[in-house]
N, C-alpha and C positions, 0 to 999 in steps of 0.2 A: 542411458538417458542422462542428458547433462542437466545440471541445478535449477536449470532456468528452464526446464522442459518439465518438472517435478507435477504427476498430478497431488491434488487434495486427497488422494488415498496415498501416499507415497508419505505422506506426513505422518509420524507416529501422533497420538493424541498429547503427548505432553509436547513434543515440540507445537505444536498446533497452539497449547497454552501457553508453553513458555515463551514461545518465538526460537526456542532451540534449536540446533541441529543443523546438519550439514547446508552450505548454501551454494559457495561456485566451487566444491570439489575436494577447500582443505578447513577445515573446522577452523571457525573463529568464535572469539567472545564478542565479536562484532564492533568491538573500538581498536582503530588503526591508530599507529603510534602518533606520538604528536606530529612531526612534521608532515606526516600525511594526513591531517586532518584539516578539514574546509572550513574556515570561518564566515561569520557574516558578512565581511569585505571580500570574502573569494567567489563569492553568489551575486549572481548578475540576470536581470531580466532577459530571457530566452535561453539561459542555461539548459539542456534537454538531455532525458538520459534513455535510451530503449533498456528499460528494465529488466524484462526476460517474459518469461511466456508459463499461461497456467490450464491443465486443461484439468475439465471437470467430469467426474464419472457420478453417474447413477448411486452405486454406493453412497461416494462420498458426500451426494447434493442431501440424501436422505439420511444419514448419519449425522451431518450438520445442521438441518432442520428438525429432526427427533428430539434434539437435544434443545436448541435455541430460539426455531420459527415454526413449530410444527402445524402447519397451515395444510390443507388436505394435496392442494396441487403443487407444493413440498416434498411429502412425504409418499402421497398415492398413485401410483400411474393412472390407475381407474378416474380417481376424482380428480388428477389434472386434463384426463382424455377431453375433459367438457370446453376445454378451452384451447389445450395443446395437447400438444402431438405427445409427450413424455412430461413426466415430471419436471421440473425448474428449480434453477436453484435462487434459493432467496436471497433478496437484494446485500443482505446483510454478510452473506456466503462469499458474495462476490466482492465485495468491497473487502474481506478479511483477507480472499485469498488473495486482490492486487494490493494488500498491504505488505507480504512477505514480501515480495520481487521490490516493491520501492525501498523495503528498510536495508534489505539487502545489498541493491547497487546503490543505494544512491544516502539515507539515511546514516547507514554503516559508517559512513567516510566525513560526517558532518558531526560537527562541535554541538550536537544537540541536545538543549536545558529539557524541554517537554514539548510537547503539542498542545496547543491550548485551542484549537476549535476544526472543525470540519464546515465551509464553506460550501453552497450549491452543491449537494449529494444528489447526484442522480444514475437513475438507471432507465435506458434510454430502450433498452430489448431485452426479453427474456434469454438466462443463459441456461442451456440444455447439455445433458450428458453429451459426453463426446467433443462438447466445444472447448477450441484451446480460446485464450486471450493472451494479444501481446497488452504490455502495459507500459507508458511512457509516464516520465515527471520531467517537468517544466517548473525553473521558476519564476513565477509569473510577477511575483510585488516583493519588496525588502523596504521594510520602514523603522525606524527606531524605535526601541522598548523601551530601552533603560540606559543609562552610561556601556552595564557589560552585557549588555544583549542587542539582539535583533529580532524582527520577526519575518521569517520568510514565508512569503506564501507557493507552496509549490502546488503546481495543477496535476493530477494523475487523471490518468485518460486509460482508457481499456477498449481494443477493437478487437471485432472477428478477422476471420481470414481474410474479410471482403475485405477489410477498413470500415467497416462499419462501426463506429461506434454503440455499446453497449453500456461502461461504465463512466462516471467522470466524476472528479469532487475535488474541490479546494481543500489542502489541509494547510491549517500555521499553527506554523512552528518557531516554538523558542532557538535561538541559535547563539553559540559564543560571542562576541569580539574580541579581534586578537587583543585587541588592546584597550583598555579601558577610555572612555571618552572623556578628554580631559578638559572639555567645557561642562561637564554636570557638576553640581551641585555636591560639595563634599555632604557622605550619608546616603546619595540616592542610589537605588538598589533597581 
């Protein structure tokens, strides 16, 4: 099974915390040397990346809401039978697990300061054991922060096999400039 095929059971619990652990096959600390790394000038509106794919098991939907969402059609086949067909995973589950595959391809490789917000979160379908998700990032907006920042907004997107979409949410992000911008204001940060 290649990195980008990895279910949510396939994740030890500390990488699941840390963000640790193996991704496309050779262990990294996740920051690429400088010259391979993407500044806030190398990001361009419609930039897209097919981040990889995650599929979800029973276990792992119920091991991740025991602990974080434990809501009954969560946790219960019985009490989610009232509405669906098996248990679901929670919205929260879902959004954690197409956060691996984006930090991974696409994050990894970017000059990034922090995350400073999540944009239109949504979840468009319930996602069920057995369902893989591809997940795509796009970025959608780049605006000025500061002299040595940017903020990108990249869009993550999450469909079933069909192309149906399931997940989606704006995240921005802090991001480098290669170079500091020499119309600011000496001091500004």
């Amino acid at each position: 099974m290649s990195a980008d095929e990895r279910t949510t059971d396939d994740v030890s619990a500390d990488e699941r915390t840390t963000g640790e652990g193996p991704t496309d096959g050779e262990p990294s600390d996740g920051t690429p040397d400088d010259g391979d790394r993407l500044y806030v000038e190398d990001l361009s509106v419609g930039q897209t990346w097919d981040a990889g794919r995650v599929t979800f098991t029973e276990e792992g939907i119920v091991a991740f809401a025991e602990e974080f969402d434990p809501q009954p059609f969560h946790v219960d086949p019985e009490a989610a039978g009232n509405h669906f067909d098996d248990v679901i995973a929670s919205g929260w589950h879902t959004a954690a697990a197409c956060m691996r595959p984006f930090v991974t391809a696409v994050l990894a490789n970017v000059a990034v300061v922090a995350a400073v917000g999540i944009d239109d979160l949504r979840w468009h379908k319930p996602v069920s054991p057995g369902d893989t998700l591809s997940v795509t990032a796009s970025v959608v907006d780049t605006d000025s922060w500061s002299d040595r920042r940017g903020k990108v907004t990249f869009g993550i997107e999450a469909t079933d096999p069909t192309g149906e979409r399931v997940h989606s949410r704006k995240d921005l992000v802090l991001v480098e400039r290669r170079t500091p911008d020499a119309r600011s204001e000496p001091g500004e940060q």
